[in-house]
C-alpha positions as CSV (number, residue, x, y, z in Angstrom):
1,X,25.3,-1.8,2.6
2,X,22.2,-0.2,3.0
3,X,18.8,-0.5,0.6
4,X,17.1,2.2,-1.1
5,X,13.4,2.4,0.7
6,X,11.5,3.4,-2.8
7,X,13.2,0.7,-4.6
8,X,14.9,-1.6,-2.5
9,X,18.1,-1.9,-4.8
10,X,21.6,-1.7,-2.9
11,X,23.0,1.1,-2.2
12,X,25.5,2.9,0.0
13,X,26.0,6.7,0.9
14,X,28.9,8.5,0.3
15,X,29.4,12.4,1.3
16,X,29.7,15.4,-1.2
17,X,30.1,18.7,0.2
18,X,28.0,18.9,2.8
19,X,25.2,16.5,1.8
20,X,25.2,12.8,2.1
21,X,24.6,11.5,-1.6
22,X,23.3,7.5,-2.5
23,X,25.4,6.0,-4.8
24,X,25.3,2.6,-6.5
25,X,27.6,-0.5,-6.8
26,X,28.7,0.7,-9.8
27,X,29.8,4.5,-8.1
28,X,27.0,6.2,-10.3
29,X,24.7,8.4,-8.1
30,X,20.8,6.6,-7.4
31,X,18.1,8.2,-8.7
32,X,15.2,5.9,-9.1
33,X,11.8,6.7,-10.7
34,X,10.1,5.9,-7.0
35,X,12.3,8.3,-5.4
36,X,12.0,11.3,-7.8
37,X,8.0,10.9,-7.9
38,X,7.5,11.0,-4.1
39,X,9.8,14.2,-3.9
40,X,7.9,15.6,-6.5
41,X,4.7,14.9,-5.0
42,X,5.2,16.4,-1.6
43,X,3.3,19.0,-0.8
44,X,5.5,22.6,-0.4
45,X,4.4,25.8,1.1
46,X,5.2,29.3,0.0
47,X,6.1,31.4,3.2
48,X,4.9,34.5,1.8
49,X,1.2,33.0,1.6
50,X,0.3,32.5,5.3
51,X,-0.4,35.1,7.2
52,X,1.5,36.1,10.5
53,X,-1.3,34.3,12.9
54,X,-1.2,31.0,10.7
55,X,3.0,30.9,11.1
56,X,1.8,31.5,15.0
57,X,-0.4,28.9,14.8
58,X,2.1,26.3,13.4
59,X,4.8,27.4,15.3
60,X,2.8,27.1,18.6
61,X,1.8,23.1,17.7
62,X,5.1,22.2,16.6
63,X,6.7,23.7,20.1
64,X,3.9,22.2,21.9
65,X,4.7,18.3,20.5
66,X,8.2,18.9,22.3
């Protein structure tokens, strides 16, 4: 079984369509406070804001960490 790394409870992954879900001993899907805050907080970019040399930009430092 694996742990949950918000909350550390038990936990073991089943699949659902595509997507790999975390479920609980019990079979009810895990959704913990911790997790659902830290998705909430990250940080999300609209494409449509950056211009064309900023995509450039991050395109050329991802490529260049390869």
């Amino acid at each position: 079984m694996a742990k949950c790394k918000y909350c550390l409870k038990e936990i073991t992954w089943m699949k659902e369509g595509r997507k790999n879900v975390p479920v609980e001993g019990d079979g009810t899907l895990h959704r913990c406070d911790e997790m659902m805050n830290t998705i909430k907080s990250t940080k999300r970019m609209d494409r449509g804001s950056l211009s064309a040399e900023e995509i450039k930009k991050y395109e050329e430092a991802i490529n260049k960490k390869k």
